[in-house]
Every structure is written in C-alpha cells, then in structure tokens.
C-alpha positions in Angstrom: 113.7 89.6 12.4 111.3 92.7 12.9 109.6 92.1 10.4 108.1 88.4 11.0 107.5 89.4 14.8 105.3 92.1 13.6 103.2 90.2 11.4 102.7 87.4 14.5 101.9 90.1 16.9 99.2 91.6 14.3 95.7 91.7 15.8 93.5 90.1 13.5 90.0 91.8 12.8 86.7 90.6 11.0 84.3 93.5 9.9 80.8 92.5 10.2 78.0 94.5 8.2 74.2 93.6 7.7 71.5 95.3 7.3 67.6 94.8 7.6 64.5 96.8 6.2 61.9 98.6 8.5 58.8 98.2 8.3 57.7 101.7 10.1 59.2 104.8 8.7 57.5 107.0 10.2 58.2 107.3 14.0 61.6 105.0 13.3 64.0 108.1 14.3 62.5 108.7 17.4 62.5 104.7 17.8 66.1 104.7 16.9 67.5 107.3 19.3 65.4 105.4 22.5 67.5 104.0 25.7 69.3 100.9 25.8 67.0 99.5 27.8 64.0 100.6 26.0 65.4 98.9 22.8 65.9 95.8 24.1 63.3 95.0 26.2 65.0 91.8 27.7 67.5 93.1 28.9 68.9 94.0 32.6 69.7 97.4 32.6 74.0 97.7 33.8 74.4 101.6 33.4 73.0 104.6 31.8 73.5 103.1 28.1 74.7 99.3 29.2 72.5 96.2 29.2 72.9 92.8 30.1 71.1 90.4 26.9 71.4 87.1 25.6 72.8 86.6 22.4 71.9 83.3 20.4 72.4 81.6 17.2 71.4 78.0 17.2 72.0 76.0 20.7 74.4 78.6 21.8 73.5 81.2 24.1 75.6 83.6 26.0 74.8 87.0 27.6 76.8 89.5 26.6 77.0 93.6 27.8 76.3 96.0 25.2 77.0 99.5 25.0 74.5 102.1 22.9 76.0 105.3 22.8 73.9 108.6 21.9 72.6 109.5 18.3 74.9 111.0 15.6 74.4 112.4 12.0 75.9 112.2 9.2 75.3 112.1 5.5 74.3 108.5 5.2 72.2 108.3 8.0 71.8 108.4 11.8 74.7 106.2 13.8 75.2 105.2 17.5 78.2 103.5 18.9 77.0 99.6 19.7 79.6 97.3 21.6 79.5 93.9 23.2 81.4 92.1 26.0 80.6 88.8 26.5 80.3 88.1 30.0 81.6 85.0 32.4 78.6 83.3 33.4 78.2 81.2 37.0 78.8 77.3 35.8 80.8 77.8 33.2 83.7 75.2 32.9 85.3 76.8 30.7 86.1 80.4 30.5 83.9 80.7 27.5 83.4 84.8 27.6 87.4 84.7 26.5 86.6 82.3 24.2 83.9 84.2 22.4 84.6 87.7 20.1 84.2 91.4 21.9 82.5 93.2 18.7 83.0 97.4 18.3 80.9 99.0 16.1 77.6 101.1 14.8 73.8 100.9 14.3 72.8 102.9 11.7 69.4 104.1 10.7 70.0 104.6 7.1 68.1 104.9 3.4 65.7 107.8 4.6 65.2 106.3 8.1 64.1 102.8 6.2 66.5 100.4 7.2 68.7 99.5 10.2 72.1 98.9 9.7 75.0 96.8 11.7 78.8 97.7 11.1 81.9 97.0 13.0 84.6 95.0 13.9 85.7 91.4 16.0 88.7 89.9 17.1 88.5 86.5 16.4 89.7 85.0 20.0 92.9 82.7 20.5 94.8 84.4 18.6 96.1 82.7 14.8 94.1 79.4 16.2 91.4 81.3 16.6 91.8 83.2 13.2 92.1 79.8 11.3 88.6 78.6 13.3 86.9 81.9 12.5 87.7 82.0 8.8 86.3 78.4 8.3 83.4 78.6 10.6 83.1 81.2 13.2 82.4 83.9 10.9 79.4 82.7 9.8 78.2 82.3 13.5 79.2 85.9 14.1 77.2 86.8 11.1 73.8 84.8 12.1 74.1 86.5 15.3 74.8 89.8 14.1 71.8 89.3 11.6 69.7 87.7 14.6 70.1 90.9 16.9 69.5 93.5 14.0 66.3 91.5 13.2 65.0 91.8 16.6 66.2 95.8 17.0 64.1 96.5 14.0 61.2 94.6 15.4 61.4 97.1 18.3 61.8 99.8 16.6 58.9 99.0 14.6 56.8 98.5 17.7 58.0 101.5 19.1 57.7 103.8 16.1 53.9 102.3 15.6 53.4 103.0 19.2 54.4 106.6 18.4 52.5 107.4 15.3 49.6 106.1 16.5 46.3 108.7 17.1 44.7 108.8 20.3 41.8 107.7 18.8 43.8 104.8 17.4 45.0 103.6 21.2 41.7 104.2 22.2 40.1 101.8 20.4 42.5 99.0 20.2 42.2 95.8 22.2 
C-alpha cells in the first residue's frame, strides 16, 4: 500500500528552458549582473533583489514577485538565481495566485556573453488536476511567458550594455 500512496503524494514538476540571442555583447556582463530593479524597469522594487512585475501572455496578466539573486560562474556561462511568486491581487474572485505555478530557477548569460538563457522548474497547481491541465495546455502558457520575460530581459540588457559601451562623445551627441 506504500507504494501507490507515494506515487499520489509525488510533487509533479515541469522544467522550463528557452533561450534568446543578444544583440550587444559587449557591455552584456555588466548588463547581466545589474539590480533587480534596474533590469526590469517596471517594476516596484519589494527588497534588495525582489520586484513586483506583471507577467502576461495573451489576455492574462498577473503580477508576480521575482527574486534575482547575485552573479555566479561557471563553465557554461554566468547564472543568477530567478524565482517567481505569483501574488493575490485586490478583486480577485478567485484566489488566482494559488491557482497559477511558483517557478524556481536560473538566468544564464551564456555562448561568450551572447545569449540569455531561462532554466528551471514549476509545479503545475491543483495537484494531478492540475497536472492533467498543464500537460494539455498550461505548459505552453508557461512557455510563452517564460519566452515573453526573457525577450524583454535581453532588450534591457541590450539597452543597458549600449548605454555602457557608449563613448562620451557618443552620448554627447545623441538626441
């Protein structure tokens, strides 16, 4: 009877991994290791390395905490630890933050500091329902989204590693 119990108390995981090019090389390090809040600039700053942003993919759009932690090395590339809480939100109906995943995981700057790179984990919520409703749908969601907010965090880091490379000169004369 252990065994069956087990397998219906198992937590249920998806990994999510995607990945998108820089356009900025040069800079994108010093880019990369910037604060939260500097990162993603709509966000409301909830700690030393916690914002508050809105997530979206289609219609939907919920805010959602996420952690950055510090910079790390390793062969591959630079990582920092990335989380996200989804948050209640005033009129809900519905408690939809339980009803939405909590993902763990890593930004990487990777391929010689040329492309930004999302890895990490969800629990699908509700359990086996909500297992069944991620494997036919949800999981696609989660990877538009996923795809969405790496999109945007290389277009920052873009911005910020042009921002950084740029000569004096360069800043003087623009517009």
């Amino acid at each position: 009877m252990q065994g069956p119990q087990k397998e219906q108390d198992a937590i249920v995981t998806r990994r999510l991994t995607c990945f998108q090019p820089l356009a900025h090389r040069e800079g994108a390090l010093k880019a990369f290791e910037s604060e939260a809040r500097e990162l993603f600039p709509n966000s409301r700053q909830q700690g030393p390395t916690r914002v508050r942003l809105s997530l979206s993919t289609g219609a939907l759009r919920r805010d959602v905490d996420v952690h950055l932690g510090l910079a790390w090395h390793l062969i591959s590339g630079w990582w920092r630890p990335l989380t996200w809480i989804p948050v209640e939100q005033s009129g809900d109906l519905l408690p939809m933050h339980r009803l939405l995943p909590t993902f763990v995981g890593e930004l990487g700057l990777v391929g010689d500091d040329s492309t930004l790179a999302l890895d990490g984990v969800y629990e699908p919520p509700m359990g086996r329902a909500g297992d069944v409703v991620d494997m036919v749908a949800m999981h696609r969601v989660a990877e538009r989204t996923a795809q969405e907010l790496l999109r945007d965090l290389a277009t920052r880091i873009d911005e910020l590693a042009m921002s950084s490379s740029a000569s004096p000169e360069d800043l003087a004369t623009s517009p």
